[in-house]
C-alpha positions in Angstrom: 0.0 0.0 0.0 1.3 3.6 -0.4 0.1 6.9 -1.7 0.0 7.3 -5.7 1.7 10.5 -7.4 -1.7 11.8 -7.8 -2.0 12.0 -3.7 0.9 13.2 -3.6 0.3 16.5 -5.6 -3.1 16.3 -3.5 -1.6 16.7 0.0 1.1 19.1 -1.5 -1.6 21.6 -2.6 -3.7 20.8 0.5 -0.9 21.8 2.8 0.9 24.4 0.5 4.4 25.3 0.9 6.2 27.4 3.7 9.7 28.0 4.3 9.8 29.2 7.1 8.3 27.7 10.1 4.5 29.3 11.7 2.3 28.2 14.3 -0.8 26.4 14.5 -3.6 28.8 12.9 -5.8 27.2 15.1 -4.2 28.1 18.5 -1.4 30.6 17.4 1.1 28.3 19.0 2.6 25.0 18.7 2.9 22.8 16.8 5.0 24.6 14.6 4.7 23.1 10.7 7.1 23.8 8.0 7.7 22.6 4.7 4.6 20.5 3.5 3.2 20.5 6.7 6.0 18.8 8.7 5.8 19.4 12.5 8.2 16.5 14.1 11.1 18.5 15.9 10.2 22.0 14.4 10.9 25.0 16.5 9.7 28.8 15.9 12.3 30.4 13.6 13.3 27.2 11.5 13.8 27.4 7.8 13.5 25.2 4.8 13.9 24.7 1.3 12.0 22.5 -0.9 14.3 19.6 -1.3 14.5 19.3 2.5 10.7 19.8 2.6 10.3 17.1 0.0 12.1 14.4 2.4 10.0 15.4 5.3 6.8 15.1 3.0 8.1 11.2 2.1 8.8 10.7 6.2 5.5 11.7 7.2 3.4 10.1 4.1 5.0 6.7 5.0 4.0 6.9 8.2 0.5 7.7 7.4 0.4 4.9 5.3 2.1 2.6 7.7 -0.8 3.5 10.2 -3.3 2.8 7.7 -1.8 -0.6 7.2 -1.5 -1.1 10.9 -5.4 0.0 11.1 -7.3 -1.0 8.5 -8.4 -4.1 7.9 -10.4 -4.1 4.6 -9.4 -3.7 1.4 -9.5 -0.6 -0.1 -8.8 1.5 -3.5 -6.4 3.9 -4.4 -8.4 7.3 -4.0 -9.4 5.8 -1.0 -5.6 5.1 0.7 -4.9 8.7 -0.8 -7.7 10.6 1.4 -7.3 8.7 4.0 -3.3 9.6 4.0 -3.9 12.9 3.4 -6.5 12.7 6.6 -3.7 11.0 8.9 -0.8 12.8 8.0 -3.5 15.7 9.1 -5.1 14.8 12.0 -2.3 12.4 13.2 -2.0 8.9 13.7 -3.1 8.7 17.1 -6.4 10.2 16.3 -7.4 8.4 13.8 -6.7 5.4 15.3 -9.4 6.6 18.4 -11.6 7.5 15.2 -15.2 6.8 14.8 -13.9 7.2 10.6 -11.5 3.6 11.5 -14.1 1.3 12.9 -16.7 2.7 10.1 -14.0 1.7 7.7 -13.8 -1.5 9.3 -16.6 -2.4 9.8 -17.2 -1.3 5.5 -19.9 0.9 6.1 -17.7 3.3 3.7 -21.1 5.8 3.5 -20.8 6.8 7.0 -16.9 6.4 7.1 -17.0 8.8 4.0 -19.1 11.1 6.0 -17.4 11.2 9.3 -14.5 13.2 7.5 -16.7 16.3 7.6 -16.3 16.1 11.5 -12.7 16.5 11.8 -13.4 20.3 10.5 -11.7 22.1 14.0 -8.6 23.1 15.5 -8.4 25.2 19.0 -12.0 24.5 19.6 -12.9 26.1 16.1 -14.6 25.7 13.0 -11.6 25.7 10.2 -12.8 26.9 6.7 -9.8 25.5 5.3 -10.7 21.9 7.4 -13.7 22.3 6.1 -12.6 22.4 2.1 -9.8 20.2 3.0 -12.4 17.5 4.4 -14.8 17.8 1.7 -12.0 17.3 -0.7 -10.4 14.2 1.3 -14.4 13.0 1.7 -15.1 13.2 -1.9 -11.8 11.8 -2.7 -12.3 8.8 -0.7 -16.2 8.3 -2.8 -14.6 8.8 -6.1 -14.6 5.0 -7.8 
C-alpha cells in the first residue's frame, strides 16, 4: 500500500508550501509546521527549502500509510488510501486510530466512514474553513470510484 503521485500532488496543494516555520492557525502556537506540513522536531524560527521539505513530505506520508496498514483491515482502492493519508498525516495517527472514521472503515460501512471526514473540521475548539474544504475534498476523494 502507499500513496499514488496523484495523492501526492493532492496533500502538497492541501498543505501548500512554507519556508519558514508558523504556528498552528488554530491556537497561534505550537505545533510549529514547516515545509509541506512537517511538524516533528520544528521550532519557531526554522527554515526550509524544498528539497528538505520534499524528504520530510516522504517521512510523514510513509508513516500515514504505515498506520493505515496497521489499522485497516479491509481492502480498499487507491483514491481511498490517498484521502485517507492525506486525513492522517492531518489529523495524526493517534487520532485516527481513536476514530469513529476507522471502525466505520472496518466495519465497510464506507457511506458513513466517507461522511465522518466532515467532523474532523476544528482546530483550538474552532470551525476551520480550510478543514472544512480540505475534508470535503479528502471525503469526496475517498467516494470517487
Amino acid at each position: 500500500m502507499k500513496m499514488s503521485p496523484d495523492g501526492i500532488e493532492l496533500l502538497k496543494r492541501l498543505e501548500g508550501f512554507s519556508a519558514k516555520a508558523y504556528p498552528d492557525p488554530g491556537t497561534g502556537a505550537e505545533p510549529y509546521t514547516i515545509g509541506y506540513g512537517h511538524t516533528k522536531g520544528v521550532r519557531n524560527g526554522d527554515q526550509t527549502d524544498v528539497d528538505q521539505a520534499s524528504r520530510w513530505l516522504q517521512d510523514d506520508v510513509n508513516e500515514a500509510v504505515s498506520a493505515i496498514q496497521d489499522g485497516i483491515c479491509v481492502v480498499l482502492e487507491q483514491n481511498q488510501i490517498d484521502s485517507l493519508v492525506s486525513f492522517v498525516f492531518n489529523v495524526g495517527v493517534s487520532n485516527f486510530f481513536k476514530s469513529t472514521l476507522l471502525k466505520m472503515i472496518n466495519a465497510q460501512d464506507f457511506t458513513g466512514a466517507a461522511d465522518q471526514f466532515l467532523r474532523w473540521n476544528r482546530a483550538g475548539g474552532h470551525e476551520m474553513a480550510g478543514l472544512t474544504k480540505r475534508r470535503e475534498e479528502e471525503r469526496e476523494l475517498f467516494n470517487t470510484a
